[in-house]
C-alpha positions as CSV (number, residue, x, y, z in Angstrom):
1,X,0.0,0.0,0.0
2,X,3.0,2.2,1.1
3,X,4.4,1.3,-2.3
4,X,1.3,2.7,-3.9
5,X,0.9,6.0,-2.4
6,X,4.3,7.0,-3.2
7,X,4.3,6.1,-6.6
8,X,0.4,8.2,-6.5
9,X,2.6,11.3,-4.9
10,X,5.5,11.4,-7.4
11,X,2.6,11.6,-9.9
12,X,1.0,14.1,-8.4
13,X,4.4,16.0,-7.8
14,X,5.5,15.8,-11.1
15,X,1.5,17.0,-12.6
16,X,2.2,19.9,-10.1
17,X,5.7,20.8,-11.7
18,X,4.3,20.2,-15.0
19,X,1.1,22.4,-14.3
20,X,3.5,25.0,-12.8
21,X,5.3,25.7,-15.8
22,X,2.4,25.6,-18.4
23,X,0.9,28.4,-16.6
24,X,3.9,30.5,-16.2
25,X,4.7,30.1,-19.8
26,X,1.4,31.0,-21.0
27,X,1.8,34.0,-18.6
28,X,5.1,35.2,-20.3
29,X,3.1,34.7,-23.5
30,X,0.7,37.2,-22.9
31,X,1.5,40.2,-25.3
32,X,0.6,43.8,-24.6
33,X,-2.3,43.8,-27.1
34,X,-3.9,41.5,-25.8
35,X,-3.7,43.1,-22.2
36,X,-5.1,46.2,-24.2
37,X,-7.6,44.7,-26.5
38,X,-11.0,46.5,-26.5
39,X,-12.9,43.2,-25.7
40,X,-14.7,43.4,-22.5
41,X,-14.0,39.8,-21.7
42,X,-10.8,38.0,-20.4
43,X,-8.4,36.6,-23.4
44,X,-7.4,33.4,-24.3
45,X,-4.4,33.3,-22.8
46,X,-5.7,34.7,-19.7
47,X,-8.1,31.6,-19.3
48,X,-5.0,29.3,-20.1
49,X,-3.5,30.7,-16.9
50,X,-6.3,30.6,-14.7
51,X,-6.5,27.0,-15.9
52,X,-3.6,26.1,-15.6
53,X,-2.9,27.9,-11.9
54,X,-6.1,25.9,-11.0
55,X,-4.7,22.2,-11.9
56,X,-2.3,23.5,-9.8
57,X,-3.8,24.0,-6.9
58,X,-5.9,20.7,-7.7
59,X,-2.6,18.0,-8.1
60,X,-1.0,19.8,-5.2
61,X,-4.1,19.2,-2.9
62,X,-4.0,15.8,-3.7
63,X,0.3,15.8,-3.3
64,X,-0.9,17.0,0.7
65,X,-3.6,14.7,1.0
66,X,-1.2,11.7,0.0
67,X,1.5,13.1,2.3
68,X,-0.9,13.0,5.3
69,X,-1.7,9.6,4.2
70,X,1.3,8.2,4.3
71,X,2.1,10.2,7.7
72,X,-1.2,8.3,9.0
73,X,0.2,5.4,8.3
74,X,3.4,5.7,9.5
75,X,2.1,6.7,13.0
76,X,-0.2,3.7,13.3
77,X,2.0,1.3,12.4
């Protein structure tokens, strides 16, 4: 089970890392027209952040929740 969990929280390390840098890449692709653009609503790249920065929050979540698993474990056994 202990072999398990680990393997779930490298996972969800490594979709944190990978969620990380897809939304700081799409931030440095925002360009100054489209921060100016006359469209009242957000732009595509803006959501791509947001949804990106979100997945993070998600797989990290999960990263903590495994972590207090394991820590669970280790303290009842």
């Amino acid at each position: 089970m202990n072999t398990v969990l680990v393997i779930a929280l490298i996972l969800a390390m490594a979709a944190t890392l990978f969620a990380l840098i897809r939304g700081i890449v799409a931030f440095l692709q925002t360009t100054k027209e489209e921060l100016n653009s006359p469209e009242g609503g957000p732009s595509r790249s803006s959501l791509k952040q947001n949804r990106m920065m979100m997945n993070r929050i998600l797989f990290q979540a999960a990263a903590i929740i495994i972590v207090a698993i394991l820590l669970l474990m280790k303290g009842t056994g």
